[in-house]
C-alpha positions as CSV (number, residue, x, y, z in Angstrom):
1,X,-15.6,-4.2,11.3
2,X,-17.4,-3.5,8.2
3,X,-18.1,0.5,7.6
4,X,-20.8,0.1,4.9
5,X,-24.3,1.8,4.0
6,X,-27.2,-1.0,3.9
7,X,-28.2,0.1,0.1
8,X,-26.0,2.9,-1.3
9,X,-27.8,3.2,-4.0
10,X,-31.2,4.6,-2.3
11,X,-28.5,7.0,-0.4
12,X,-28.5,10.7,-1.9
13,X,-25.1,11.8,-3.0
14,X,-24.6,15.6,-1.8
15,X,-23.3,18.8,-3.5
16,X,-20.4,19.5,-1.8
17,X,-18.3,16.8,0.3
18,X,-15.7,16.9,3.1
19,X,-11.5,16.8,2.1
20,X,-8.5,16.6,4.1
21,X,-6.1,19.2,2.2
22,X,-2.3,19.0,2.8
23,X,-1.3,22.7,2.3
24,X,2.1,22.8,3.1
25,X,4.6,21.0,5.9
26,X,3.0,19.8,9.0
27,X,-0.4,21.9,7.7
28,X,-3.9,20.0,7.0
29,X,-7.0,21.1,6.9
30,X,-10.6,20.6,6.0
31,X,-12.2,21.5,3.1
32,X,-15.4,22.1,1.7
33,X,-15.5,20.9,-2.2
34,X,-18.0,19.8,-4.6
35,X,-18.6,16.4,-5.0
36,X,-16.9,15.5,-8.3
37,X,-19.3,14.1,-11.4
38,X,-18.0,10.8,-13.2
39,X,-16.7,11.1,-16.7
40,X,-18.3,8.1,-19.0
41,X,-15.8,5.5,-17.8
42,X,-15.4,6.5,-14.4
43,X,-17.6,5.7,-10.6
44,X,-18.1,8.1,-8.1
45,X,-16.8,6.0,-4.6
46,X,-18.2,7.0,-1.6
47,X,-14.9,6.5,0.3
48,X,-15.2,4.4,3.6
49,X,-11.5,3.7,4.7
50,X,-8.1,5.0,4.0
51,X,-5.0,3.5,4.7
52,X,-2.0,5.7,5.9
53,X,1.0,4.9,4.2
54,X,4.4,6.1,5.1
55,X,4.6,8.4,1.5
56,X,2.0,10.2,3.4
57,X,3.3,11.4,6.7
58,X,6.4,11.8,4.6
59,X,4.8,14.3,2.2
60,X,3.2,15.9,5.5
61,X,6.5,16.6,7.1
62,X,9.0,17.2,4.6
63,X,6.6,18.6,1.6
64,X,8.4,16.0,-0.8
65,X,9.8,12.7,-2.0
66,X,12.4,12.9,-4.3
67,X,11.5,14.2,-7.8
68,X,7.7,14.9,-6.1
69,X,7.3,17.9,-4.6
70,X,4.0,19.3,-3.3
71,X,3.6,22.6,-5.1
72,X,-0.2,23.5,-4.4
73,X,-2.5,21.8,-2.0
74,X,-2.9,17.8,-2.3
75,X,-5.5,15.3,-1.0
76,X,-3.2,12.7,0.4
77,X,-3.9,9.3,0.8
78,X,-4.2,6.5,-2.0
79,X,-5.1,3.1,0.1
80,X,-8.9,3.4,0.0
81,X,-12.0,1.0,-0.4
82,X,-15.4,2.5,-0.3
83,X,-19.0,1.9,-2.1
84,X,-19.8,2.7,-5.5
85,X,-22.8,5.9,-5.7
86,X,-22.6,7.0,-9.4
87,X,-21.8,5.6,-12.3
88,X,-20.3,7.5,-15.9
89,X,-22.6,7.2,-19.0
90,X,-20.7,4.4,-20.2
91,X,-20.8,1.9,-17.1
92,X,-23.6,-0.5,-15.8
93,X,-25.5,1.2,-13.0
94,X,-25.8,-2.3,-11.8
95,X,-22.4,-1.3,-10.5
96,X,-24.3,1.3,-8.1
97,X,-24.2,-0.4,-4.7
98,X,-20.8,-2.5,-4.4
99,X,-18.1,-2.5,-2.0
100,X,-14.7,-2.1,-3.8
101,X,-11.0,-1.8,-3.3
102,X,-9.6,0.9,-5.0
103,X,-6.6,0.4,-7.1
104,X,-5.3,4.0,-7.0
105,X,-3.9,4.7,-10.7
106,X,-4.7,5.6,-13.9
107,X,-2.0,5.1,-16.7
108,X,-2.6,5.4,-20.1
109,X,-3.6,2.4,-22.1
110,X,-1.7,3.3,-25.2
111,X,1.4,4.1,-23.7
112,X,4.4,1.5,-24.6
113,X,4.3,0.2,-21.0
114,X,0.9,-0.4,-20.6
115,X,0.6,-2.2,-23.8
116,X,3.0,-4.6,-22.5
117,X,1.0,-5.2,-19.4
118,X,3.5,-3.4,-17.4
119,X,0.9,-0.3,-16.5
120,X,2.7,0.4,-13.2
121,X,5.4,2.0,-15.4
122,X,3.4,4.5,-18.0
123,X,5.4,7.4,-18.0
124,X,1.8,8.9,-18.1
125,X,0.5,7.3,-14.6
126,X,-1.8,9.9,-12.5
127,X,-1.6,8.2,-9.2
128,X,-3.4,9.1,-6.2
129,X,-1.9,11.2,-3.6
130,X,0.9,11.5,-5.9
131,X,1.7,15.8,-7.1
132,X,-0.3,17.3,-8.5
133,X,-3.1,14.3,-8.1
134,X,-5.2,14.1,-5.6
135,X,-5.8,11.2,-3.3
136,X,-8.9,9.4,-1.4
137,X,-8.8,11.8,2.3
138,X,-11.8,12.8,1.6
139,X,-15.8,11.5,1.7
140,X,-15.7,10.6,-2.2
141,X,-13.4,9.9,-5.0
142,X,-13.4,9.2,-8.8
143,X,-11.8,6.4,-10.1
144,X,-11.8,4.5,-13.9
145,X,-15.0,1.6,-13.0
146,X,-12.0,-0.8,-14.2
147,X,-9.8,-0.2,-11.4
148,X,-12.8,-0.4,-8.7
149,X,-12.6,-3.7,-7.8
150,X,-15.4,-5.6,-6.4
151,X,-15.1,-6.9,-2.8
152,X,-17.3,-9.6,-1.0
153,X,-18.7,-9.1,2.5
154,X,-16.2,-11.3,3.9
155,X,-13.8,-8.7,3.6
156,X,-14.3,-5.4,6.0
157,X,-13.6,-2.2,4.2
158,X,-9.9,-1.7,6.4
159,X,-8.9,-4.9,4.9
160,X,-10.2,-3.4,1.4
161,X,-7.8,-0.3,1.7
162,X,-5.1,-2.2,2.5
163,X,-4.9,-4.4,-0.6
164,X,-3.3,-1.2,-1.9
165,X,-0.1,-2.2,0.0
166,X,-0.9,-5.8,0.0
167,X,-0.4,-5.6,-3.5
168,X,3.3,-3.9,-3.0
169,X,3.9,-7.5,-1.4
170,X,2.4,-9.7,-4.1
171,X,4.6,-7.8,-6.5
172,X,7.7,-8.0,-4.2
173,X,7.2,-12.1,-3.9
174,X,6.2,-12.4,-7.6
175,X,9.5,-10.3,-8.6
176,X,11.8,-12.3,-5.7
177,X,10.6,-15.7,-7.6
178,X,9.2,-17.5,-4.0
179,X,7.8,-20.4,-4.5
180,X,7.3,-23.6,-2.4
181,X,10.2,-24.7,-0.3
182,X,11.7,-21.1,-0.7
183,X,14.2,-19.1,1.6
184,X,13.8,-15.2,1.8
185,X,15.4,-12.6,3.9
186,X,13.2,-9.5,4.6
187,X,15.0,-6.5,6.0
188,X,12.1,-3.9,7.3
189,X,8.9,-5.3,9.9
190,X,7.1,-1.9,8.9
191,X,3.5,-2.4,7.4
192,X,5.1,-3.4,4.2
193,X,7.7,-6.1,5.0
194,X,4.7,-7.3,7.5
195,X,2.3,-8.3,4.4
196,X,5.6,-9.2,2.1
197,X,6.3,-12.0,5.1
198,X,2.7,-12.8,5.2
199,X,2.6,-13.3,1.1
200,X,5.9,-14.9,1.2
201,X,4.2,-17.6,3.6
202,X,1.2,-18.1,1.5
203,X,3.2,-18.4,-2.2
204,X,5.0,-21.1,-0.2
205,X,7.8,-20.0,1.5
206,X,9.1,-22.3,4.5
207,X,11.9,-19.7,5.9
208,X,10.8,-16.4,6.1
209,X,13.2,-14.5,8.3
210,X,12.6,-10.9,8.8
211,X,15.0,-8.1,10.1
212,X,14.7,-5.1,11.9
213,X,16.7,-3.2,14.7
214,X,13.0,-2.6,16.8
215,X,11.7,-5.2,18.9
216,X,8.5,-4.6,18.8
217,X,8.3,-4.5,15.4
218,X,10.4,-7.9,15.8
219,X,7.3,-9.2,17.9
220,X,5.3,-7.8,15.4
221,X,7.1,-10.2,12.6
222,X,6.8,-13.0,14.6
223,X,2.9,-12.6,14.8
224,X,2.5,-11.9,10.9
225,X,4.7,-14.6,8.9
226,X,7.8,-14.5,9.7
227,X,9.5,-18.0,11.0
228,X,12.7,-16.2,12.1
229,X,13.4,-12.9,13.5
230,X,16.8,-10.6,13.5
231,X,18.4,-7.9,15.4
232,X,20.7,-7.2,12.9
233,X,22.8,-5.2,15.5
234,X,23.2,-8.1,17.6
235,X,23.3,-11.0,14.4
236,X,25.6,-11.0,11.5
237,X,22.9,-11.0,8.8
238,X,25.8,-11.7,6.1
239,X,26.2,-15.6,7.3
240,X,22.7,-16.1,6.1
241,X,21.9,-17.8,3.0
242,X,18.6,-17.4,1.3
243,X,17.1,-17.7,-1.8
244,X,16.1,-14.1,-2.3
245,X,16.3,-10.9,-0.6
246,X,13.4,-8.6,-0.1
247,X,14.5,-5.1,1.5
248,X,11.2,-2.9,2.7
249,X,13.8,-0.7,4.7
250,X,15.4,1.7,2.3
251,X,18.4,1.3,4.7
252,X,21.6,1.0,2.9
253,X,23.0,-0.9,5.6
254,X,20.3,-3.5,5.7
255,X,20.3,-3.5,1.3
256,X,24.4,-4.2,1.4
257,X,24.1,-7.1,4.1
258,X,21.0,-8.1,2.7
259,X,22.9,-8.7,-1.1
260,X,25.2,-10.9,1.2
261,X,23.0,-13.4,2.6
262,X,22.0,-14.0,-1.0
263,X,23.2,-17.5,-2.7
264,X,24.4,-18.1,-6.3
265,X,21.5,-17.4,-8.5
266,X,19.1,-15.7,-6.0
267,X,17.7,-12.8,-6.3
268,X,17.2,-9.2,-4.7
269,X,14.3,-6.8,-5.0
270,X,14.0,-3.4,-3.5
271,X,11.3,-2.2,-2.2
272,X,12.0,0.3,0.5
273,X,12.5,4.4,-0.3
274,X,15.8,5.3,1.0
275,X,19.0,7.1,-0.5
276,X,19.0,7.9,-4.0
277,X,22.5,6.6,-4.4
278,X,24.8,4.4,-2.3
279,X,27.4,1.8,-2.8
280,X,26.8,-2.0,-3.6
281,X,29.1,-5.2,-4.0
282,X,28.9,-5.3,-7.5
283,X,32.1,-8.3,-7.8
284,X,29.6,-10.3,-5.4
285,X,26.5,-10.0,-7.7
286,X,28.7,-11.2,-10.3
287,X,30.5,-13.5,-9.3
288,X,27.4,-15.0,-7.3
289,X,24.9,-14.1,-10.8
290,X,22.5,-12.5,-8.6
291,X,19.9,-10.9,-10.0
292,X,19.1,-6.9,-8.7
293,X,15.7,-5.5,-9.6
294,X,13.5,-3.4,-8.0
295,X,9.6,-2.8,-7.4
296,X,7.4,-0.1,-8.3
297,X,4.1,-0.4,-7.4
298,X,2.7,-2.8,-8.9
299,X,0.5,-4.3,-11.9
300,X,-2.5,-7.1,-12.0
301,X,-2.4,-7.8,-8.2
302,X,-5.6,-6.9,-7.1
303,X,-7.6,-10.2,-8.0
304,X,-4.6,-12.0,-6.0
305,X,-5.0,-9.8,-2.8
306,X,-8.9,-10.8,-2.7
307,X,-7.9,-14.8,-3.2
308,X,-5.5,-14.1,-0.4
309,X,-7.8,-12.5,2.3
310,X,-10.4,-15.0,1.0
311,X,-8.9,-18.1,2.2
312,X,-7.6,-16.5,5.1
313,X,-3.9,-16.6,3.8
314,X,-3.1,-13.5,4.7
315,X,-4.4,-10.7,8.1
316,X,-4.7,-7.1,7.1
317,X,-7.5,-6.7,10.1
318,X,-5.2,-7.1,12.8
319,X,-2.6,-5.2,11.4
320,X,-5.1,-1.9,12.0
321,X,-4.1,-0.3,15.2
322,X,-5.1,3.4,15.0
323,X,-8.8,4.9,13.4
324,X,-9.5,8.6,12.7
325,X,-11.9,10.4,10.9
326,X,-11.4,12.8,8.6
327,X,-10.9,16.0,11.8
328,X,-8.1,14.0,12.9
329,X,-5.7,13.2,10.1
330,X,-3.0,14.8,11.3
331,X,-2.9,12.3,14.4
332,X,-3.3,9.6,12.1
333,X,-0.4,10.9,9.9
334,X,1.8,10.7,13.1
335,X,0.3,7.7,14.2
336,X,3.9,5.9,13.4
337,X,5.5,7.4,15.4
338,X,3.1,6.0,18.8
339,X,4.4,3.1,20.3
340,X,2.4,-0.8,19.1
341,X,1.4,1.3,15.7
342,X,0.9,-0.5,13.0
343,X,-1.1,0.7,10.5
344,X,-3.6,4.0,11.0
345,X,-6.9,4.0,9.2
346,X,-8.9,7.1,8.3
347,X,-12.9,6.4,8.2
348,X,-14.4,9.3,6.5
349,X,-17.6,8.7,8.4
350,X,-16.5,7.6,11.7
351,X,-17.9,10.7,13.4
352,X,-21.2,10.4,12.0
353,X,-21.4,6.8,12.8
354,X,-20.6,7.7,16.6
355,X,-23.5,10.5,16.7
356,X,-25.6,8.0,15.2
């Protein structure tokens, strides 16, 4: 389903807009706030879906995630796709009117890092729904025009939103070296390890086994890549041996076994937010010369995600199970924890389309 205003730019763009404000644990609420004005390399996106990741209901209940610590009141949410409204003085209106995926960051450009092409990692990054920056849960946003990026028809505004964690699976694959003929282990069937499988299949993978002590999220594997599936609780996930190892669990358990099931030479890439610190069989990774490296976020993926939807590769549609407008984002921040969820989507404009 495609959530999209016939011709944007005829559309006026109001004063003030709607926001959903986390303001401390377990506390949201809506906000009245002006409609921001875009500086001269920015657009003004009038949001039409958010995606709700995990960080999110996290920073909802516990108020933090590791160093990041909400201080003041935050707009959460940073997997968004909407239509472009406004322009800044220093962008084509011709962008006025087009659907676009939001890629949620803005690093700076001179910054070592982002020289190097490795933006992901400017010490300088302002990413959404990360303290103190705001994120997309709300009826517009500002973002740099060169991280809106263009989206065809083909692809519904949900899918749009979600190439934000797409993307963490593009640069998972892309870090684990898959390739064609590959073997990968995938410990986690959340949202995540659900597009990783689905990526790993597309860059060629022909055994993609995923892990995970839940069955329905087993099931849900099954349906969304994965050749193989694993209780590791009944199956000794050690005797496996893969090419690489992808962990979208943050369970130390599942990392340890998963470095196991890891031949000579393969690799291992975390993904999943877990303990800060915990052991790991450091004579095995050397003797075996695996290489350990981790992901964060991610760099360049966007044009990939849009190839992959394209050519119908990979399914972010049917991996959206919940949708709430902006009154109702506390359910859809503990929508993980209802039974078949998947992934929740916020629609800013839901409730208007349904009085309409």
């Amino acid at each position: 389903m495609i959530y999209t205003t016939p011709d944007a730019s005829q559309s006026p763009i109001p004063q003030s807009m709607q926001a959903s404000v986390l303001s401390g644990p377990h506390e949201i609420r809506l906000e009245e706030r002006p409609v921001p004005t875009p500086a001269a390399d920015e657009v003004l996106v009038r949001v039409t879906a958010v995606g709700v990741c995990g960080s999110d209901a996290h920073y909802y209940r516990e108020g933090r995630i590791g160093d990041h610590v909400v201080n003041g009141p935050l707009v959460l949410g940073h997997e968004a796709a909407g239509v472009i409204v406004a322009v800044g003085s220093a962008i084509a209106d011709t962008r006025v009117g087009q659907r676009v995926s939001i890629e949620p960051q803005r690093p700076d450009p001179t910054s070592a890092q982002s020289r190097a092409g490795r933006y992901n990692l400017c010490p300088s990054m302002e990413f959404f729904a990360t303290p103190p920056i705001d994120g997309a849960l709300a009826e517009y946003v500002l973002i740099q025009s060169v991280f809106a990026h263009e989206v065809p028809d083909e692809i519904s505004d949900e899918a749009a939103a979600l190439f934000e964690p797409l993307s963490v699976g593009i640069a998972s694959a892309q870090k684990a070296g898959i390739t064609a003929g590959s073997s990968v282990l995938i410990a986690g069937a959340g949202p995540v390890g659900l597009v990783t499988a689905q990526v790993a299949r597309a860059f060629g993978a022909t055994e993609v086994i995923v892990s995970d002590i839940d069955s329905a999220r087993r099931t849900n594997a099954s349906t969304f890549g994965a050749t193989r599936v694993i209780d590791p609780a009944v199956e000794d996930v050690t005797t496996l041996e893969v090419d690489a190892f992808i962990d979208a669990s943050g369970a130390p358990r599942a990392v340890v076994d998963g470095i196991h099931a890891v031949r000579p030479a393969g690799t291992v890439v975390l993904v999943g937010m877990g303990a800060a610190d915990y052991a790991l069989p450091i004579s095995l990774i050397q003797n075996r010369e695996l290489v350990l490296t981790g992901v964060f976020r991610y760099a360049n993926t966007w044009p990939i995600a849009r190839r992959l939807v394209l050519a119908g590769l990979v399914d972010l549609d049917a991996m959206v199970t919940a949708r709430f407008d902006l009154a109702h984002v506390e359910d859809a921040l503990d929508a993980d924890r209802v039974a078949g969820s998947i992934k929740a989507v916020v629609i800013p404009g839901l409730s208007k389309e349904k009085d309409a």
